[in-house]
N, CA, C and O atoms as a GROMACS GRO file, in nm:
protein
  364
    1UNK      N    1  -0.712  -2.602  -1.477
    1UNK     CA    2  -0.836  -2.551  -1.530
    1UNK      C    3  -0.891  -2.444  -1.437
    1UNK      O    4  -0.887  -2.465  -1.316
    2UNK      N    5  -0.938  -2.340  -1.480
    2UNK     CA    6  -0.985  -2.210  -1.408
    2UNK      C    7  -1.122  -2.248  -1.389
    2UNK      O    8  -1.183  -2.280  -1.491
    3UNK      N    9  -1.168  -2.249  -1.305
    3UNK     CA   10  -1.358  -2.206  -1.264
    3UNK      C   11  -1.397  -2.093  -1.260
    3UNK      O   12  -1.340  -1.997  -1.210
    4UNK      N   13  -1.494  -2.095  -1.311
    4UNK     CA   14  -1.532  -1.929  -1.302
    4UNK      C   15  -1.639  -1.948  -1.159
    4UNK      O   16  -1.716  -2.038  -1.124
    5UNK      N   17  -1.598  -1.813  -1.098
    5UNK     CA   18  -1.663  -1.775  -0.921
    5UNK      C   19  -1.736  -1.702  -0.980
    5UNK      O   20  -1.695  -1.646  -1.082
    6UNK      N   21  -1.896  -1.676  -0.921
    6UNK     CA   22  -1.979  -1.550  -0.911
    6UNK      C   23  -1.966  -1.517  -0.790
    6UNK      O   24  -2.046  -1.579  -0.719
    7UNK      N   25  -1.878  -1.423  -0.716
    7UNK     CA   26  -1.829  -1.336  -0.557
    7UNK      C   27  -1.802  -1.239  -0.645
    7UNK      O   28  -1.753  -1.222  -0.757
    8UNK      N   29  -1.855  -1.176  -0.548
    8UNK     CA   30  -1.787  -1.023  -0.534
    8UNK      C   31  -1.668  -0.995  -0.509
    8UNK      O   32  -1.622  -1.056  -0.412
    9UNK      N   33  -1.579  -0.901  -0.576
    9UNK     CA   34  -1.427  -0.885  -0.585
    9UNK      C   35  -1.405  -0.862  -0.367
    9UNK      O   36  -1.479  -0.822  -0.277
   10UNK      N   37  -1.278  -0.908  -0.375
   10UNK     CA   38  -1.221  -0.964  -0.233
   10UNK      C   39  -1.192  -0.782  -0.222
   10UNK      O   40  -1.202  -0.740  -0.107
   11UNK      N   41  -1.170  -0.710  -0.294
   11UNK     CA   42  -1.120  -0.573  -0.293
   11UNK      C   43  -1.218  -0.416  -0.296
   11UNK      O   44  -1.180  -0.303  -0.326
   12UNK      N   45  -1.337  -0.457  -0.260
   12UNK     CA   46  -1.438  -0.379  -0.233
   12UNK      C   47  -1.356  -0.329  -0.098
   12UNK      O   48  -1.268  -0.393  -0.040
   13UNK      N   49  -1.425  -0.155  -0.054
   13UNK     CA   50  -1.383  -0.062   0.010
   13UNK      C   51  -1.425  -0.094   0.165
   13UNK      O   52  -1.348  -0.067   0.258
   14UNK      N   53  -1.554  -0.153   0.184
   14UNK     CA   54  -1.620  -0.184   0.271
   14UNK      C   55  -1.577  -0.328   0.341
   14UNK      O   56  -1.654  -0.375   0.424
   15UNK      N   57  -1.445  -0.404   0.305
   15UNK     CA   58  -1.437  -0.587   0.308
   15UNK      C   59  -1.275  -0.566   0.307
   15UNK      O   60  -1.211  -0.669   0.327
   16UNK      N   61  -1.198  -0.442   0.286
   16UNK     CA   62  -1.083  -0.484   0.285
   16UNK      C   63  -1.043  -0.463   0.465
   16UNK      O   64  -1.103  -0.388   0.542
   17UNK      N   65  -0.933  -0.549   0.497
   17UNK     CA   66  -0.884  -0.536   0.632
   17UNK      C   67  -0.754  -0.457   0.650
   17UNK      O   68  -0.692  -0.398   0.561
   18UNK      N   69  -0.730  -0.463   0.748
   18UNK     CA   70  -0.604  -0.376   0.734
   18UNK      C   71  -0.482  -0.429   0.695
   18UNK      O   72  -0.449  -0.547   0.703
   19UNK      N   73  -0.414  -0.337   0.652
   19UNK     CA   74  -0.281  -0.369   0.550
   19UNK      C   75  -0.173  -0.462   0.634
   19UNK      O   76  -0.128  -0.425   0.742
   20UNK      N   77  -0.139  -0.584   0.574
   20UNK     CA   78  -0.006  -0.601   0.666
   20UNK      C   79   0.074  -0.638   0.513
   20UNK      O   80   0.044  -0.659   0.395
   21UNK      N   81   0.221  -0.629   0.618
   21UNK     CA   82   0.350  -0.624   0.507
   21UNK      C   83   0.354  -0.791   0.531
   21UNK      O   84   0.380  -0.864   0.626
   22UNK      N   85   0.304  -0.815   0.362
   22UNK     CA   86   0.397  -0.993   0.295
   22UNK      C   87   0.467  -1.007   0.292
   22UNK      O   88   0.504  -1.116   0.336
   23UNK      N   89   0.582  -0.898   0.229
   23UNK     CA   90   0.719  -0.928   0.219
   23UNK      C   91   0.786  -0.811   0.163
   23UNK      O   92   0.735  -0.700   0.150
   24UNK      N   93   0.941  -0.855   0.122
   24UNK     CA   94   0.967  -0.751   0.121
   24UNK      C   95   1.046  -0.808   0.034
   24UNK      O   96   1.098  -0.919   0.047
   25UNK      N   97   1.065  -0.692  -0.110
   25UNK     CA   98   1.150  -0.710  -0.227
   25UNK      C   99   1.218  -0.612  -0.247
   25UNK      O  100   1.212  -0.496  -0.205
   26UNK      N  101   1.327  -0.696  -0.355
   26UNK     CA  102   1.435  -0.574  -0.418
   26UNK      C  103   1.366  -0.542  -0.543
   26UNK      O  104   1.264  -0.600  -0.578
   27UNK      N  105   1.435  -0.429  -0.625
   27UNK     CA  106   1.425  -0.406  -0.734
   27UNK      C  107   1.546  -0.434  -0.827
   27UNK      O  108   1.651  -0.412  -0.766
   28UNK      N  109   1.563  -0.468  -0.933
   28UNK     CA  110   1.694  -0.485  -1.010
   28UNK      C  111   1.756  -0.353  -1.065
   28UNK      O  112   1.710  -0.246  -1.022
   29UNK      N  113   1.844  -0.354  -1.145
   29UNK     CA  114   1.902  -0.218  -1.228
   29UNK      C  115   1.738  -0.204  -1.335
   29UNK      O  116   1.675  -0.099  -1.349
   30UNK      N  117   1.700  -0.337  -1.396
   30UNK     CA  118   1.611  -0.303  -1.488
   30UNK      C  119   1.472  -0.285  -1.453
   30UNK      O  120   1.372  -0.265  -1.521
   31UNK      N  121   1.499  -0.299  -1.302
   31UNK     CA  122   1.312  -0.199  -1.299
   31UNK      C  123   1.271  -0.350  -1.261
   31UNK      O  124   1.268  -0.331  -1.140
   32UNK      N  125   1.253  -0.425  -1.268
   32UNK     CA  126   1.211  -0.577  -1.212
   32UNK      C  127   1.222  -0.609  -1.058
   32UNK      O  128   1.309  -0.559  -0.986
   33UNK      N  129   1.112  -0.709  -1.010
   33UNK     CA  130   1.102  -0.730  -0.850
   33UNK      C  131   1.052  -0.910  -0.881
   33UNK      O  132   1.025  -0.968  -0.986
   34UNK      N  133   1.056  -0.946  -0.771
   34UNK     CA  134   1.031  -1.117  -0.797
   34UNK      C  135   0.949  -1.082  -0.684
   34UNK      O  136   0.976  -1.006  -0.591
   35UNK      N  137   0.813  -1.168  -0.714
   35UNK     CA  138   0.717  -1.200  -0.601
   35UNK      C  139   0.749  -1.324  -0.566
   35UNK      O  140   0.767  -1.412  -0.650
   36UNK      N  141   0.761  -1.346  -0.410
   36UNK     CA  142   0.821  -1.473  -0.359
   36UNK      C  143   0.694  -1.569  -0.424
   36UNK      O  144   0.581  -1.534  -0.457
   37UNK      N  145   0.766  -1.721  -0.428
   37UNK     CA  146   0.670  -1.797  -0.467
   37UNK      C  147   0.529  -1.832  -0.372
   37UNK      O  148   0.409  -1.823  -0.399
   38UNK      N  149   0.590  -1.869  -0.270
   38UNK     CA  150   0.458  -1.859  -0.162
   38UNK      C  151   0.318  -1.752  -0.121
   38UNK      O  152   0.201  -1.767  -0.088
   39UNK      N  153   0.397  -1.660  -0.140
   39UNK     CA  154   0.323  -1.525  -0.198
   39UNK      C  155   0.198  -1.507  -0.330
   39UNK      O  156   0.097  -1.438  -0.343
   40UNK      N  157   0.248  -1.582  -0.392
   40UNK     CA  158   0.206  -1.623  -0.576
   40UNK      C  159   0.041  -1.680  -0.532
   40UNK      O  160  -0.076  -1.645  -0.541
   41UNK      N  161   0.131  -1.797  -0.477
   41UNK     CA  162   0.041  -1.929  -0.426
   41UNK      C  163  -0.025  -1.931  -0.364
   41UNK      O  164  -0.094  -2.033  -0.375
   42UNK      N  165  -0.072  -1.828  -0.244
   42UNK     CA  166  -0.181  -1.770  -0.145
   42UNK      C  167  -0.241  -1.675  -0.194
   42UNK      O  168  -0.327  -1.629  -0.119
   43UNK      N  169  -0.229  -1.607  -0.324
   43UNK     CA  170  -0.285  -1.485  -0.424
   43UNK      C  171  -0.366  -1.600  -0.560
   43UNK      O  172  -0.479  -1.602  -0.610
   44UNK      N  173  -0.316  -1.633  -0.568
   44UNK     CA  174  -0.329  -1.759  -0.657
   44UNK      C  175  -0.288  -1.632  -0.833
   44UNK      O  176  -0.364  -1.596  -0.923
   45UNK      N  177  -0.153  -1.608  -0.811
   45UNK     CA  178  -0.092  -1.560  -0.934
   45UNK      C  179   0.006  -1.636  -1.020
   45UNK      O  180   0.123  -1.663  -0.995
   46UNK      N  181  -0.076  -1.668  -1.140
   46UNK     CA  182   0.030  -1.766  -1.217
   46UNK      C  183   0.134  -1.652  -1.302
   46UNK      O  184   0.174  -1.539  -1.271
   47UNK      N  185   0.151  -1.718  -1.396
   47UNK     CA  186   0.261  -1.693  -1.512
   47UNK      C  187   0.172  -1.670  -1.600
   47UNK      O  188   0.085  -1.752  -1.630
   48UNK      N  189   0.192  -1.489  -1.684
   48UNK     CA  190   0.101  -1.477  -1.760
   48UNK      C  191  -0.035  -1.383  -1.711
   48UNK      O  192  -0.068  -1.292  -1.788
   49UNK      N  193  -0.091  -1.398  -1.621
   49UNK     CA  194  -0.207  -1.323  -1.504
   49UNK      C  195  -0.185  -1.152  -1.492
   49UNK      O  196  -0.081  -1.117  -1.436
   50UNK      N  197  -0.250  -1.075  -1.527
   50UNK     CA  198  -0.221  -0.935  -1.558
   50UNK      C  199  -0.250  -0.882  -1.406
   50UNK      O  200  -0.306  -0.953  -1.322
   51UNK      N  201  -0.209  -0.762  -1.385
   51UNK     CA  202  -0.177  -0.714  -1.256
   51UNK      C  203  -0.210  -0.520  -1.254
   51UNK      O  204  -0.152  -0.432  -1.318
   52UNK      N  205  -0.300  -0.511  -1.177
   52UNK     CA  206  -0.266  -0.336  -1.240
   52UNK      C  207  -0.172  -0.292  -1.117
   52UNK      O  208  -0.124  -0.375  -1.040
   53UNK      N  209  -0.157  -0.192  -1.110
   53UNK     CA  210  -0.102  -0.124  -0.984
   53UNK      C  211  -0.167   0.006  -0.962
   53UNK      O  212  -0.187   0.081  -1.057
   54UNK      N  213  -0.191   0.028  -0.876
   54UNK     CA  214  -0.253   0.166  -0.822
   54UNK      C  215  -0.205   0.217  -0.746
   54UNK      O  216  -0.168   0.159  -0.645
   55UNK      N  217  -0.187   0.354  -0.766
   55UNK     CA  218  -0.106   0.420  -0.682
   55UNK      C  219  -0.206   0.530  -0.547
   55UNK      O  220  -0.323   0.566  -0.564
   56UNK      N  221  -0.138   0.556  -0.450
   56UNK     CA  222  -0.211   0.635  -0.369
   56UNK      C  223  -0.109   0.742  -0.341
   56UNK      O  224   0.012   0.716  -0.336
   57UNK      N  225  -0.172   0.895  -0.318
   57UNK     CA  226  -0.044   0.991  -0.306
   57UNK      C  227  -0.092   1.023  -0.167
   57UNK      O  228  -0.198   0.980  -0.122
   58UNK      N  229   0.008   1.118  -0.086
   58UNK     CA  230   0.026   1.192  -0.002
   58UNK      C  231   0.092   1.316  -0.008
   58UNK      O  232   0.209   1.316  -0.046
   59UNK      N  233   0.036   1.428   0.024
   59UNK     CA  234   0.085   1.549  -0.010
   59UNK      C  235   0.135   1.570  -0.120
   59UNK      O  236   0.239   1.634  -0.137
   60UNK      N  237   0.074   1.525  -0.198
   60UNK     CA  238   0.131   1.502  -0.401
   60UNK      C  239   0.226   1.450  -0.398
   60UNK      O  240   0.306   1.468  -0.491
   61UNK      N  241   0.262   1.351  -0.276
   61UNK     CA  242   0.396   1.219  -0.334
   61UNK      C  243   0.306   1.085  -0.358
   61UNK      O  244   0.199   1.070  -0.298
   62UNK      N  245   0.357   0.989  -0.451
   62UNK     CA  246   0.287   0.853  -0.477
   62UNK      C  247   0.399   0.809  -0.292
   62UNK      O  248   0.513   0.835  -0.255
   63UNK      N  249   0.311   0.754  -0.246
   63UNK     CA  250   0.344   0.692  -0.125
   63UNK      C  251   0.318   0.524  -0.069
   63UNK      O  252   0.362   0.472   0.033
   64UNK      N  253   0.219   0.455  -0.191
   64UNK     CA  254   0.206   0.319  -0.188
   64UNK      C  255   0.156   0.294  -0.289
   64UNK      O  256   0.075   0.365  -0.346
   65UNK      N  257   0.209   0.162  -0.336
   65UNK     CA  258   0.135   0.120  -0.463
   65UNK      C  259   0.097  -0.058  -0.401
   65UNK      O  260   0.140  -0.139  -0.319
   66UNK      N  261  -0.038  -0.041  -0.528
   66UNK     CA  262  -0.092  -0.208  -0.479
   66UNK      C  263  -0.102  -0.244  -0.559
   66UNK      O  264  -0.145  -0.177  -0.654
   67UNK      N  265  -0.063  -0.393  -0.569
   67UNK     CA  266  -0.110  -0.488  -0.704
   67UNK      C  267  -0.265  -0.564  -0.684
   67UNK      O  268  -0.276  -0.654  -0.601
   68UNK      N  269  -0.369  -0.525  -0.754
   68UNK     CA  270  -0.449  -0.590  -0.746
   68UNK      C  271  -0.491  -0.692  -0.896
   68UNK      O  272  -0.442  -0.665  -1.006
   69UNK      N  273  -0.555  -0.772  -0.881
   69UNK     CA  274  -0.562  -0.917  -1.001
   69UNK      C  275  -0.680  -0.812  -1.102
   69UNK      O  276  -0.782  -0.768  -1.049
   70UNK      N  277  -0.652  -0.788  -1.224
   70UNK     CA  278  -0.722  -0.744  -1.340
   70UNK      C  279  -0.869  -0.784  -1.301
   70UNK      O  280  -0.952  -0.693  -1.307
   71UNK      N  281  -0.905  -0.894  -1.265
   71UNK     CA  282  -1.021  -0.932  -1.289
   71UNK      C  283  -1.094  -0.901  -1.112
   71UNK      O  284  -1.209  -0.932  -1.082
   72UNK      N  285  -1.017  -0.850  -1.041
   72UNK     CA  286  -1.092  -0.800  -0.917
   72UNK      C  287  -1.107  -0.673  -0.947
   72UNK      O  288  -1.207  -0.609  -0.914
   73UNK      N  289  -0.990  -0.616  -1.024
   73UNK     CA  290  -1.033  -0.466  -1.054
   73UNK      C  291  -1.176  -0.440  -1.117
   73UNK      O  292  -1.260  -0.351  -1.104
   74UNK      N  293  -1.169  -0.525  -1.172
   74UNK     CA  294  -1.312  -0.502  -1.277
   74UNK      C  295  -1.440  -0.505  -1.166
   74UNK      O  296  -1.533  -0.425  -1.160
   75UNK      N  297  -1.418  -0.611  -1.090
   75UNK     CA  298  -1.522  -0.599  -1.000
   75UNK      C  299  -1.556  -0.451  -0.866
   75UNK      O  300  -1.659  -0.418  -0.807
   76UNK      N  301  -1.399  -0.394  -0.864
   76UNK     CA  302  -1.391  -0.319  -0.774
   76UNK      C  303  -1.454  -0.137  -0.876
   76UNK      O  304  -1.505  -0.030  -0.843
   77UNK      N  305  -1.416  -0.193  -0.981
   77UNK     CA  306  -1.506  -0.037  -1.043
   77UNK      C  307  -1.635  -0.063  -1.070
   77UNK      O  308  -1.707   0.035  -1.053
   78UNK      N  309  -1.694  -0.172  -1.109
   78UNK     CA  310  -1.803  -0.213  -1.100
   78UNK      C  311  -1.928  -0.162  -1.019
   78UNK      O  312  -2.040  -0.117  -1.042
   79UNK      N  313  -1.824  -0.200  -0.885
   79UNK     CA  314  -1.916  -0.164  -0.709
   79UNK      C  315  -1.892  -0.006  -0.697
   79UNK      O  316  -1.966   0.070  -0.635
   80UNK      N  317  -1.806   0.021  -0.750
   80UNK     CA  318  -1.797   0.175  -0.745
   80UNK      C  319  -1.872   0.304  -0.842
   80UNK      O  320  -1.958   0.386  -0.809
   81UNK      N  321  -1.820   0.289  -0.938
   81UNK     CA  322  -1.920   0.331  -1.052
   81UNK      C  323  -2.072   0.278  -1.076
   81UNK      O  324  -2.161   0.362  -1.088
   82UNK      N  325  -2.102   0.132  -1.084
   82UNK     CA  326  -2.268   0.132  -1.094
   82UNK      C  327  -2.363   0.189  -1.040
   82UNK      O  328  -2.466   0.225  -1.098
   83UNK      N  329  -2.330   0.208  -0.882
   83UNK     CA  330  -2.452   0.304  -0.863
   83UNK      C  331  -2.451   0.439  -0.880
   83UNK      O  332  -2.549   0.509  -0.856
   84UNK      N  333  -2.300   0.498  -0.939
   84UNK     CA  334  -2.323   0.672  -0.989
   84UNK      C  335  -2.400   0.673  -1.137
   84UNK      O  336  -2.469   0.763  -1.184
   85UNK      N  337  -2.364   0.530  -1.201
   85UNK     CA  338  -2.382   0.532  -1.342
   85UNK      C  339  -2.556   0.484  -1.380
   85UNK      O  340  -2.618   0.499  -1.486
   86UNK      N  341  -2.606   0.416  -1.233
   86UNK     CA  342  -2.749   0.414  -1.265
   86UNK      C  343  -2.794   0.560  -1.195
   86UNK      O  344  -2.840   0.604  -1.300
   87UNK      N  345  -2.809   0.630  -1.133
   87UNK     CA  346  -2.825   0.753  -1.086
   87UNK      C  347  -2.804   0.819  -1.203
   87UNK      O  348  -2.915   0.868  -1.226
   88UNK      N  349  -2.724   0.854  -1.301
   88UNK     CA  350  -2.649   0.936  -1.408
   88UNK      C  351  -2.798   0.874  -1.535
   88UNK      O  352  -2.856   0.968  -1.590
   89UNK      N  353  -2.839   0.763  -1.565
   89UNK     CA  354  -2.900   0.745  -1.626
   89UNK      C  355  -3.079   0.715  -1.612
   89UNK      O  356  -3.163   0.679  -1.695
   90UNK      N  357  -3.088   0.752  -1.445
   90UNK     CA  358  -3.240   0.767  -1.421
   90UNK      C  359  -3.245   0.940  -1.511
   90UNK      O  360  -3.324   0.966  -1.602
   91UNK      N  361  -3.168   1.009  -1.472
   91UNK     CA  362  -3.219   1.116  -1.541
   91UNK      C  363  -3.207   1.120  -1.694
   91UNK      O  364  -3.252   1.216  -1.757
   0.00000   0.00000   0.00000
């Protein structure tokens, strides 16, 4: 059974720490990667759980991509956009 949390997404700009490497995967012929299970289980990612990926470039190359949980994203545009979007609508 899921609980619903009222927190603020773990992925705000101001709260993230610095990057370390979890692990390290292959890719298949068909474009597929397996997230180790332990990995899953400290993310708390089931079967089914949507995932975006975001990419970051460098010198116009994509140079890292991150999986963050759908429902932190939401929180992470949230914290980002609300205060341009109340500013945008005082006027």
């Amino acid at each position: 059974m899921i609980s619903e949390v009222n927190e603020e997404s773990c992925c705000t700009p101001d709260e993230m720490s610095c990057c370390k490497v979890e692990s390290i995967v292959s890719v298949d012929e068909r474009g597929q990667m397996v997230l180790p299970k332990e990995l899953r289980e400290r993310t708390g990612i089931r079967s089914g759980d949507k995932l975006a990926i975001v990419s970051m470039k460098r010198s116009g190359k994509i140079c890292c991509l991150s999986l963050i949980k759908v429902e932190e994203l939401e929180g992470l545009v949230k914290s980002m956009l609300g205060p341009v979007m109340n500013e945008v609508l005082k006027k």
